[in-house]
C-alpha positions as CSV (number, residue, x, y, z in Angstrom):
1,X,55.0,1.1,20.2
2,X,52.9,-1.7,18.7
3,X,50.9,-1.8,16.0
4,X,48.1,-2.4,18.0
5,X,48.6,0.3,21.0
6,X,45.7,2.5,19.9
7,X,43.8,-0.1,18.3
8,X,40.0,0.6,20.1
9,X,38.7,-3.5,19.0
10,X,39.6,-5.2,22.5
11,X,40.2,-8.7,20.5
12,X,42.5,-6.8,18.2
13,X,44.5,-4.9,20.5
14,X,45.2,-7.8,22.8
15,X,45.9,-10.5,20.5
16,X,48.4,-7.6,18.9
17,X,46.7,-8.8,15.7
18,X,44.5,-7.5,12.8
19,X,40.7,-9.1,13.0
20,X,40.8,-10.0,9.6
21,X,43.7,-12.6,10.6
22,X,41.8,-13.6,13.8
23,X,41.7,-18.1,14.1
24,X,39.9,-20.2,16.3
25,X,42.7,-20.6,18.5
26,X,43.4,-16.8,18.6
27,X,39.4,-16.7,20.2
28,X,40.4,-19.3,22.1
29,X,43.2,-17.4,24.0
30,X,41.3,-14.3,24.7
31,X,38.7,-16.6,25.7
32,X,41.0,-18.8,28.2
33,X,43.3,-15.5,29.6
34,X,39.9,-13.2,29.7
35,X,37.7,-15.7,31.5
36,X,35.0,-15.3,29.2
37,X,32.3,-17.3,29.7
38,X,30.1,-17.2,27.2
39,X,30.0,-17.1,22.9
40,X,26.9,-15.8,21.3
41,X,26.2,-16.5,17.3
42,X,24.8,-13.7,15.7
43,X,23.6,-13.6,12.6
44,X,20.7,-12.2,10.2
45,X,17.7,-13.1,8.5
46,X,14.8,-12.1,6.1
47,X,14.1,-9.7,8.3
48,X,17.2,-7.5,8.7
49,X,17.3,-8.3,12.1
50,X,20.4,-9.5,14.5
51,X,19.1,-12.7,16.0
52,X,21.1,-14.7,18.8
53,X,22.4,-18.0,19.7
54,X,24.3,-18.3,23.5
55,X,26.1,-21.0,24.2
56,X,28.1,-21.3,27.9
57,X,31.3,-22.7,27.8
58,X,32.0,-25.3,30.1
59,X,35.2,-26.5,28.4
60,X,37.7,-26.1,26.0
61,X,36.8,-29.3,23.7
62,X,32.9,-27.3,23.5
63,X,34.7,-24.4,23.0
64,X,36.7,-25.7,19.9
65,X,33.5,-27.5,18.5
66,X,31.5,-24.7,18.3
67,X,34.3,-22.4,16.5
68,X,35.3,-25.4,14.2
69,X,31.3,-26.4,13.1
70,X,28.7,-24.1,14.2
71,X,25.3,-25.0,15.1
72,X,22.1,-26.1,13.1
73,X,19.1,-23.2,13.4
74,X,15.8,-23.8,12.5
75,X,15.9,-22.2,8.8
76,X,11.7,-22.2,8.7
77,X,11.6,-19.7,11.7
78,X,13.8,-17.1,10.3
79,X,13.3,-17.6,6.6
80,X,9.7,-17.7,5.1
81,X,10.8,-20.0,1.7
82,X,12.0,-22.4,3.6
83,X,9.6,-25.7,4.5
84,X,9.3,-27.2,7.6
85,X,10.6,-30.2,6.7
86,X,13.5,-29.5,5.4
87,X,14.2,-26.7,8.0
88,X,18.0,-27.1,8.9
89,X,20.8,-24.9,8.3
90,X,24.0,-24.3,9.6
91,X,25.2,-21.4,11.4
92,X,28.9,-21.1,11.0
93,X,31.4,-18.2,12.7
94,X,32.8,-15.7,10.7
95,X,35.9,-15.2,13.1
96,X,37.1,-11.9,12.0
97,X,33.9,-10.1,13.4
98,X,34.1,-11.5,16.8
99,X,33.7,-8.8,19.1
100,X,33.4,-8.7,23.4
101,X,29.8,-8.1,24.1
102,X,29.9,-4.8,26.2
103,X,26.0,-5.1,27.6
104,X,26.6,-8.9,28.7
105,X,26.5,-9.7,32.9
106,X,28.2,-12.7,31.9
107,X,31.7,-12.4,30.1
108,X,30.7,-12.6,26.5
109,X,32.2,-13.0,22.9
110,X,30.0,-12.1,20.1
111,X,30.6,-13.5,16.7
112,X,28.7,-12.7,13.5
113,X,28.0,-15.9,11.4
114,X,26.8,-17.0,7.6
115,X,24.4,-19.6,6.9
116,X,24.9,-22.8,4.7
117,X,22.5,-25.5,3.9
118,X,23.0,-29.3,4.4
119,X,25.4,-29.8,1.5
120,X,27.4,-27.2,3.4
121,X,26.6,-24.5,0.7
122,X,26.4,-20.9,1.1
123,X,22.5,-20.4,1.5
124,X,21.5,-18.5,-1.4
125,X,19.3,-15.9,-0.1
126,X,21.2,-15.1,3.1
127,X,21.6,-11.8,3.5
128,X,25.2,-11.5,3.7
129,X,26.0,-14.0,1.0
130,X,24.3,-12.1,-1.5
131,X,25.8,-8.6,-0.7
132,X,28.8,-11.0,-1.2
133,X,28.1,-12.5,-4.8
134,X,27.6,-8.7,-5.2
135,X,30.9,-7.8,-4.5
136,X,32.5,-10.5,-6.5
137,X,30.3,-9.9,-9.5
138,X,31.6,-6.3,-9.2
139,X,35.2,-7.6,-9.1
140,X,34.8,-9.5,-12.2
141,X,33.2,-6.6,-14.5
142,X,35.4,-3.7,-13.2
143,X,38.6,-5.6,-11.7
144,X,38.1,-3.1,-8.6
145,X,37.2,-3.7,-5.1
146,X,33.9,-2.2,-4.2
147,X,34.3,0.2,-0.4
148,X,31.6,1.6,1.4
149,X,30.5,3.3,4.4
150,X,27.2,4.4,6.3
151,X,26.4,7.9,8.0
152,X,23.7,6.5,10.3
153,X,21.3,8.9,11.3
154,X,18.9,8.6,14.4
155,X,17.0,10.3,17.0
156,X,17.0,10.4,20.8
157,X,13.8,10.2,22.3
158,X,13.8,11.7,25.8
159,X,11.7,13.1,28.4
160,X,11.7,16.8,28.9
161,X,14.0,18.6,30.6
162,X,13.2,22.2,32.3
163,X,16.8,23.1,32.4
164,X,17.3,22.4,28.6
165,X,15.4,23.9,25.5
166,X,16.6,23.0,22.2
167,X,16.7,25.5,19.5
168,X,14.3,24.7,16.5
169,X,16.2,23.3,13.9
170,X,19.1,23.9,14.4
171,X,21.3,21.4,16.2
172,X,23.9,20.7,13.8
173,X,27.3,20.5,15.1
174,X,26.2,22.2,17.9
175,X,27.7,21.7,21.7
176,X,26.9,21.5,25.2
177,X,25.0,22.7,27.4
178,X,23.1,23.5,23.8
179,X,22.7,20.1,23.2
180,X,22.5,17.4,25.8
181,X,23.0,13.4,24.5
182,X,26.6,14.2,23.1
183,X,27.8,12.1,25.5
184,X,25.0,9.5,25.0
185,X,26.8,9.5,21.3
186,X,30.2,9.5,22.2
187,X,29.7,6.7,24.4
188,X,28.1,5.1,21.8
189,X,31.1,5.8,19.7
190,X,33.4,4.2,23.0
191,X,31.9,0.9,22.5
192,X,30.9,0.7,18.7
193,X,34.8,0.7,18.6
194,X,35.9,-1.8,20.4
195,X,33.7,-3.9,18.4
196,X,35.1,-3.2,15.9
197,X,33.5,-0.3,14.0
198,X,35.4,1.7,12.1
199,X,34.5,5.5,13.0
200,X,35.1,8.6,11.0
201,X,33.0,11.0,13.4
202,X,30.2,11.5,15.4
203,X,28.3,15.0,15.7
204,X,24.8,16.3,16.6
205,X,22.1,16.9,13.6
206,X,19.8,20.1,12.8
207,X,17.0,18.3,14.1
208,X,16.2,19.5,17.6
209,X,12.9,20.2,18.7
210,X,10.5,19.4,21.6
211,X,6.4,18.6,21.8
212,X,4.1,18.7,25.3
213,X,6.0,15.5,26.5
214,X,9.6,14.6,24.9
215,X,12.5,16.2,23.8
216,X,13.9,15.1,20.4
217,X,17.4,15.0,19.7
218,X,19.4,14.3,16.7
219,X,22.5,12.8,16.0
220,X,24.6,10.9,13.3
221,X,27.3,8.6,13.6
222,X,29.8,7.9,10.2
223,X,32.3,4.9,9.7
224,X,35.6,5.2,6.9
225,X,35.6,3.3,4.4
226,X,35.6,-0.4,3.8
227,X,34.7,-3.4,2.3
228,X,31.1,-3.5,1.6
229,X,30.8,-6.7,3.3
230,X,32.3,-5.3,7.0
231,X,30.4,-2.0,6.3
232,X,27.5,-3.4,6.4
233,X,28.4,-5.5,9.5
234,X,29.0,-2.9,11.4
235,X,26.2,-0.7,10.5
236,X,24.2,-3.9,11.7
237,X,26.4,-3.8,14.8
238,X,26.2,0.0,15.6
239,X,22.2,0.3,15.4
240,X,22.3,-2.7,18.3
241,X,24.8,-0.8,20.5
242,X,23.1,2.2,20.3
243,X,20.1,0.8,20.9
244,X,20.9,-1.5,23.8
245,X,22.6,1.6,25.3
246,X,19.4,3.5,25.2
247,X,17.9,1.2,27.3
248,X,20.5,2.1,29.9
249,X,20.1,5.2,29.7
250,X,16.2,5.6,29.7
251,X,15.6,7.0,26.5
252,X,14.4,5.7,23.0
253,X,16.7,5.5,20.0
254,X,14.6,5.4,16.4
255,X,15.7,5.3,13.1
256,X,12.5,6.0,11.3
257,X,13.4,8.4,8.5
258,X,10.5,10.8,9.9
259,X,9.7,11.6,13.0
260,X,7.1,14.4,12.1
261,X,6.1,16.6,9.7
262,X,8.6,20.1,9.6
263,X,11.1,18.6,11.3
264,X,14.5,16.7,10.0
265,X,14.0,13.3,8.7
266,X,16.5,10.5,9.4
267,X,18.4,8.9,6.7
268,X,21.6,6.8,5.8
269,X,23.2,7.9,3.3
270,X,25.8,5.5,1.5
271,X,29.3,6.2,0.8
272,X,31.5,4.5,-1.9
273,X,34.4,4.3,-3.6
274,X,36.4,1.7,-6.1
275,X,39.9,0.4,-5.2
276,X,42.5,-1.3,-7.3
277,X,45.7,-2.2,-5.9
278,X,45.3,0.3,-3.0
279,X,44.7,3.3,-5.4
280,X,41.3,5.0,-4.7
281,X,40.2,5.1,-9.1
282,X,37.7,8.0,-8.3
283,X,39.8,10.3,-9.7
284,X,42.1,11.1,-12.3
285,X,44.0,14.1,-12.6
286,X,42.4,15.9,-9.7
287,X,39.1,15.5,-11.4
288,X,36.0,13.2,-11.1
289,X,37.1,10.2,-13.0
290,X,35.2,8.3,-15.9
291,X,35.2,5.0,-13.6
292,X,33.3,7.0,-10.8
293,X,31.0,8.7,-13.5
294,X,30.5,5.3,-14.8
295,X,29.4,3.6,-11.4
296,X,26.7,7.3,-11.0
297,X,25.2,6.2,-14.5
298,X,24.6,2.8,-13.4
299,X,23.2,3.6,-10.2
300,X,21.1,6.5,-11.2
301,X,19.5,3.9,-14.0
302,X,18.4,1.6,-11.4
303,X,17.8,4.2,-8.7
304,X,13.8,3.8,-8.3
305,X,14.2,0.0,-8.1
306,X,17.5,0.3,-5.4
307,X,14.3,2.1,-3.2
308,X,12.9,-1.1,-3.0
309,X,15.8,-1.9,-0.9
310,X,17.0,1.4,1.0
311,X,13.2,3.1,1.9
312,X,11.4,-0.2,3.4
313,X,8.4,1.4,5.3
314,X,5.7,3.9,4.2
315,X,7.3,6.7,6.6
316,X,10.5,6.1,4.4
317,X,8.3,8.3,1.8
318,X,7.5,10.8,4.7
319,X,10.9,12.1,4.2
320,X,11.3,11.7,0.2
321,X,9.1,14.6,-0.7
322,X,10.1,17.6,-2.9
323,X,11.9,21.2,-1.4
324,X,13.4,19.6,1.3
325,X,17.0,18.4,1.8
326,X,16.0,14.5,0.9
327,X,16.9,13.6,-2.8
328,X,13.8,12.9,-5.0
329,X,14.6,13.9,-8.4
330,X,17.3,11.4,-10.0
331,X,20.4,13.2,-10.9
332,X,23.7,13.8,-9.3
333,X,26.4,17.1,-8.4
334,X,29.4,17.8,-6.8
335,X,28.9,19.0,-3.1
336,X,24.9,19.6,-4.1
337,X,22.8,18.4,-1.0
338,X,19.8,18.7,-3.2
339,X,20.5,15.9,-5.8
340,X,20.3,11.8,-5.2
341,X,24.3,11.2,-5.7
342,X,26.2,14.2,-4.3
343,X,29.9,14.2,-4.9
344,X,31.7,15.8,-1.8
345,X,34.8,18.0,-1.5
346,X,37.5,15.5,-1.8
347,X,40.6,17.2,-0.5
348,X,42.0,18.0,-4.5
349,X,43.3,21.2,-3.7
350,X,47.1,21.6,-4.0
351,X,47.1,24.4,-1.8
352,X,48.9,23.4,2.1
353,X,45.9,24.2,4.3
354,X,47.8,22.9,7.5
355,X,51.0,24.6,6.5
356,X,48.8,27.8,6.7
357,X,47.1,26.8,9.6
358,X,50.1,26.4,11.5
359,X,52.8,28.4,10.2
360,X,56.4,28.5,11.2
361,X,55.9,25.0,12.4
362,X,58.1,21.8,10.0
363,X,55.5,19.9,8.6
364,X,55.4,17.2,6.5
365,X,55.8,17.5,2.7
366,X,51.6,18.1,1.6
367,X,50.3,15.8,-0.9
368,X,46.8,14.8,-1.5
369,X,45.0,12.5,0.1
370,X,43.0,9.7,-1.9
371,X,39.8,9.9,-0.1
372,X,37.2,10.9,-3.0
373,X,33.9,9.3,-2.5
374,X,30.2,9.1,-4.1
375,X,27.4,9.8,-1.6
376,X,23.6,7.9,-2.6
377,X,21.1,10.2,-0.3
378,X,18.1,8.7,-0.9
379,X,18.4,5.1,1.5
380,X,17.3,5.5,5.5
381,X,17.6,3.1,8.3
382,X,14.5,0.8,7.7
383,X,17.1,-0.5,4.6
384,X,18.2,-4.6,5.0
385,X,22.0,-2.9,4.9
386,X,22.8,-6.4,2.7
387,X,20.1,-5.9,0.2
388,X,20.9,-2.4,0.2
389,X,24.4,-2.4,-0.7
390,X,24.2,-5.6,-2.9
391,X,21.6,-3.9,-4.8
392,X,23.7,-0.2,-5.0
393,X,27.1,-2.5,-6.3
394,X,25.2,-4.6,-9.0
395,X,23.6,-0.6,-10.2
396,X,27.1,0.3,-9.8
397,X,28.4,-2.9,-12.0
398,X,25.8,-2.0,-14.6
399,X,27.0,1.4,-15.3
400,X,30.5,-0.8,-17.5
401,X,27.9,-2.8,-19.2
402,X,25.7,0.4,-20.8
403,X,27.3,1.9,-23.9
404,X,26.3,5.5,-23.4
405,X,26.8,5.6,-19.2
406,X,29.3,8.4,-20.1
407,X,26.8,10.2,-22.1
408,X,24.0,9.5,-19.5
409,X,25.9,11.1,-16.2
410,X,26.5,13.8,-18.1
411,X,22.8,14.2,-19.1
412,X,21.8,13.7,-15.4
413,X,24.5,16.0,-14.0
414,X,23.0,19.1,-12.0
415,X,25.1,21.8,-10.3
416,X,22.3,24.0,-9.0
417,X,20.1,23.2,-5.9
418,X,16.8,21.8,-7.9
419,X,14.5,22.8,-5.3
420,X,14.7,26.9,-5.3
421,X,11.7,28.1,-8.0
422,X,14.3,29.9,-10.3
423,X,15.5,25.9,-11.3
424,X,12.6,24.4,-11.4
425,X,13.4,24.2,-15.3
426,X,15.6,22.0,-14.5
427,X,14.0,19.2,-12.4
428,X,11.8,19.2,-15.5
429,X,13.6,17.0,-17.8
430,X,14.3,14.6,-14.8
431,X,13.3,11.6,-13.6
432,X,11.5,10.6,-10.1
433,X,12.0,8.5,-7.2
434,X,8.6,6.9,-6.1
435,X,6.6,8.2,-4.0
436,X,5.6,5.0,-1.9
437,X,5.9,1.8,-0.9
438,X,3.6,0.3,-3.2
439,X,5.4,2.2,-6.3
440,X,8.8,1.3,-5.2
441,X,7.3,-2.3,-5.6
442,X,6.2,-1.6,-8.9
443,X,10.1,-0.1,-10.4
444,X,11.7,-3.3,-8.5
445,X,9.1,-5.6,-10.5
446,X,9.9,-3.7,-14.0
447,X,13.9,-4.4,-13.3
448,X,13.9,-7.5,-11.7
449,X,15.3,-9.6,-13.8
450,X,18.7,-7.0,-14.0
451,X,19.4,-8.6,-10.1
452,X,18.4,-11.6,-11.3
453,X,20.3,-13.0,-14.1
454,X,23.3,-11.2,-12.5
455,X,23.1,-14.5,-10.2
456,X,23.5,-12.3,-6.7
457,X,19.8,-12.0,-5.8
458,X,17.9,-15.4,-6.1
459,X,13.8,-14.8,-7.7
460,X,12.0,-15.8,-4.1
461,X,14.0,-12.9,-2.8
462,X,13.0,-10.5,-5.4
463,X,9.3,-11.2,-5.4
464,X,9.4,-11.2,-1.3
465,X,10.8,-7.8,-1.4
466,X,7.9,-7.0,-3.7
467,X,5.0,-8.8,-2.3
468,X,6.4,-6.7,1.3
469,X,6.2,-3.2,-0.2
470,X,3.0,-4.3,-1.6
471,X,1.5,-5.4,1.3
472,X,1.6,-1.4,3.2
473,X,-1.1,-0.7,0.3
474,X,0.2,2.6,0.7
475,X,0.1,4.0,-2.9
476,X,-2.3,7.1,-1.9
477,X,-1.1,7.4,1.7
478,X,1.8,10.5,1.2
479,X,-1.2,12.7,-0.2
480,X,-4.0,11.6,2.6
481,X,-1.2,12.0,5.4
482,X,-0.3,15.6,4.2
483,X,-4.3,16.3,5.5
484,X,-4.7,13.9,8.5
485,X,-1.2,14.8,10.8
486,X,-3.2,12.7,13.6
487,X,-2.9,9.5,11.1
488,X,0.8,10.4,10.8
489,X,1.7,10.3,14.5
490,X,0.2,6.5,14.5
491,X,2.6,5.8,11.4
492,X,5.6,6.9,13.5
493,X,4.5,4.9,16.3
494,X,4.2,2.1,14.3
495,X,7.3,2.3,12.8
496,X,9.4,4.2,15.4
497,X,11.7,1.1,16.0
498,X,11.1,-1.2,12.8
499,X,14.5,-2.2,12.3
């Protein structure tokens, strides 16, 4: 059996090859034996969003010259810093992410690219080149390699349905005919795939609920961990599919962290982990290890300004409020839902559990999986995934450079759920995520300089961020929302598909 025989990427499994190892002329086969017609460049810009260049190929020669040197873009359309007169950049394939477009009428290859300037330079502020300088600045303080992954949360917005009523809350995990877009997800799962995604699982949400007109459904999606870089690519890649796929099926997909008030917000929560020389360093004897408590102490200092980056829109602050399952106090727990950096079960027991699952059955000799991650609850899907997890690795960077990090976790740790009244005590003594927009702005502006001088996020980035969040003027809004629910609903319109 190859290699390759259950490989779900289409590219990969034909070519009998690993993506990361993909070449031009390895495109250029599946291209010629697949009849594919078509290569589209995708790539993103300032404003988080996938954008798209087509090109038809009408011969082999084209086909090489577009793999070998990209295309120029107009750099002033989809970057606000740059001047008209100066607009050009390049728009060069990053082969390994090339993926058959499953939506296309025409036969279509889809490759994600990077942007460089006229002196064939990186571009600064691209997106994906700064969550890369990220990832090699966290390389050179720590000597580790910096993996991540996404649990993408998001609702299905559907008509109502006479023959199906969902129960209130309480759709986690659940199956059908008690939930009814499971196959909506699993498809979703199908072709996210054979992109290329990287899937853990996929499983229905607790929120369920229905108003006068539509039925709302939700469900999460979560990739394994990988490079930061190719998580965030396919997080990019997975909100497209699913959203495309909606289309097909007639119903609406959102992100938004809040749909309404009561309900289940949406978020997407942030998995890491640090790897050196294939050994997952996040613990050491069975136990959380000072490296992983570390990276919390340096995240947790910088966890107001990393909102800046992971809650973009004034809903994002519609599901940050206090007694609910969102983080808002900054601290951090093992398997505690109701702190900002949750440390899940990790699979450190000694003790067989498949051996006594399935007794009098030969299995193989039990040892323990490396598979101990670091969850950050607080970021939804309005994030620039990029920023986001540039901005989470620096934090995490930061936590080698601060001489009392060790001391500071343990300050910040909290093993009781914050929210019940009997702890209150507790949530005292701790600090606060903001409570808007316009406040995130404010603890980005106060640390700015900290993603600055590390050289991974250039100023103009920084201050556009900022000037952004200012712009919602939303400083009050959370308080005047709570008594206006009518004023709400037009926030969730507005921002029901914002990225």
């Amino acid at each position: 059996m190859s290699n390759f025989s259950l490989s779900s990427n289409l590219i990969e499994k034909y070519l009998s090859k690993d993506c990361s190892l993909f070449t031009s002329n390895d495109l250029i086969k599946y291209i010629t034996d697949n009849e594919i017609e078509m290569v589209n460049f995708r790539y993103v810009a300032q404003d988080g969003r996938l954008k798209t260049l087509s090109f038809y190929i009408h011969s082999k020669e084209y086909l090489e010259t577009i793999l070998t040197y990209g295309e120029r873009v107009d750099g002033s359309s989809l970057f606000s810093f740059i001047e008209a007169g100066s607009s050009d950049l390049y728009v060069i394939p990053r082969y390994k992410t090339a993926f058959v477009n499953p939506f296309s009428e025409i036969p279509a290859i889809d490759i994600l690219c990077s942007f460089y300037t006229s002196e064939g330079k990186p571009l600064n502020s691209s997106p994906e080149f700064i969550l890369q300088k990220a990832h090699q600045y966290f390389k050179e303080k720590t000597g580790a390699t910096f993996k991540a992954l996404g649990e993408l949360e998001y609702y299905i917005i559907a008509p109502l349905d006479e023959n199906y009523l969902p129960t209130n809350q309480k759709g986690y995990h659940e199956s059908e005919p008690f939930i009814k877009y499971n196959g909506f997800r699993n498809h979703a799962m199908q072709l996210i795939s054979q992109c290329g995604g990287k899937i853990k699982y996929g499983h229905s949400e607790v929120g369920a609920f229905q108003d006068d007109e539509y039925l709302y459904e939700q469900h999460e999606i979560e990739f394994l961990p990988t490079l930061a870089e190719d998580a965030a690519d396919q997080i990019l890649i997975a909100k497209w599919i699913l959203r495309n796929l909606s289309y097909l099926y007639g119903v609406t997909i959102s992100f938004a962290p809040k749909i309404t008030v009561g309900k289940a917000g949406s978020g997407m929560h942030i998995h890491m982990l640090a790897e050196k020389e294939g050994k997952n360093l996040m613990l050491e004897n069975g136990k959380l290890s000072n490296f992983a408590r570390k990276m919390i102490a340096g995240i947790l200092s910088n966890a107001d300004a990393i909102t800046a980056f992971g809650n973009t829109t004034p809903l994002s602050y519609m599901r940050l409020v206090p007694h609910q399952e969102a983080p808002t106090n900054i601290c951090w727990g093992d398997r505690n839902r109701s702190v900002l950096i949750r440390v899940p079960l990790g699979w450190t027991t000694e003790n067989s559990m498949i051996d006594h699952a399935n007794p009098n059955i030969q299995n193989k000799p039990y040892q323990i999986p490396e598979k101990q991650t670091i969850e950050l609850r607080s970021p939804d899907g309005t994030a620039d995934v990029y920023h986001l997890l540039a901005a989470v690795i620096l934090s995490a960077a930061k936590g080698f450079e601060m001489p009392n990090a060790l001391e500071l976790a343990e300050q910040l740790y909290v093993n009781v759920n914050i929210h019940k009244e009997d702890c209150r005590d507790k949530a005292k003594h701790l600090g606060h995520l903001p409570t808007s927009c316009f406040e995130s702005a404010i603890c980005l502006e106060s640390k700015k300089q900290m993603f600055i001088d590390s050289g991974v996020f250039p100023e103009g980035t920084i201050n556009s961020v900022i000037q952004n969040l200012k712009s919602f003027e939303d400083k009050n809004l959370r308080e005047e929302l709570s008594k206006n629910p009518e004023q709400l609903l037009k926030l969730v319109k507005q921002f029901l598909n914002y990225k």
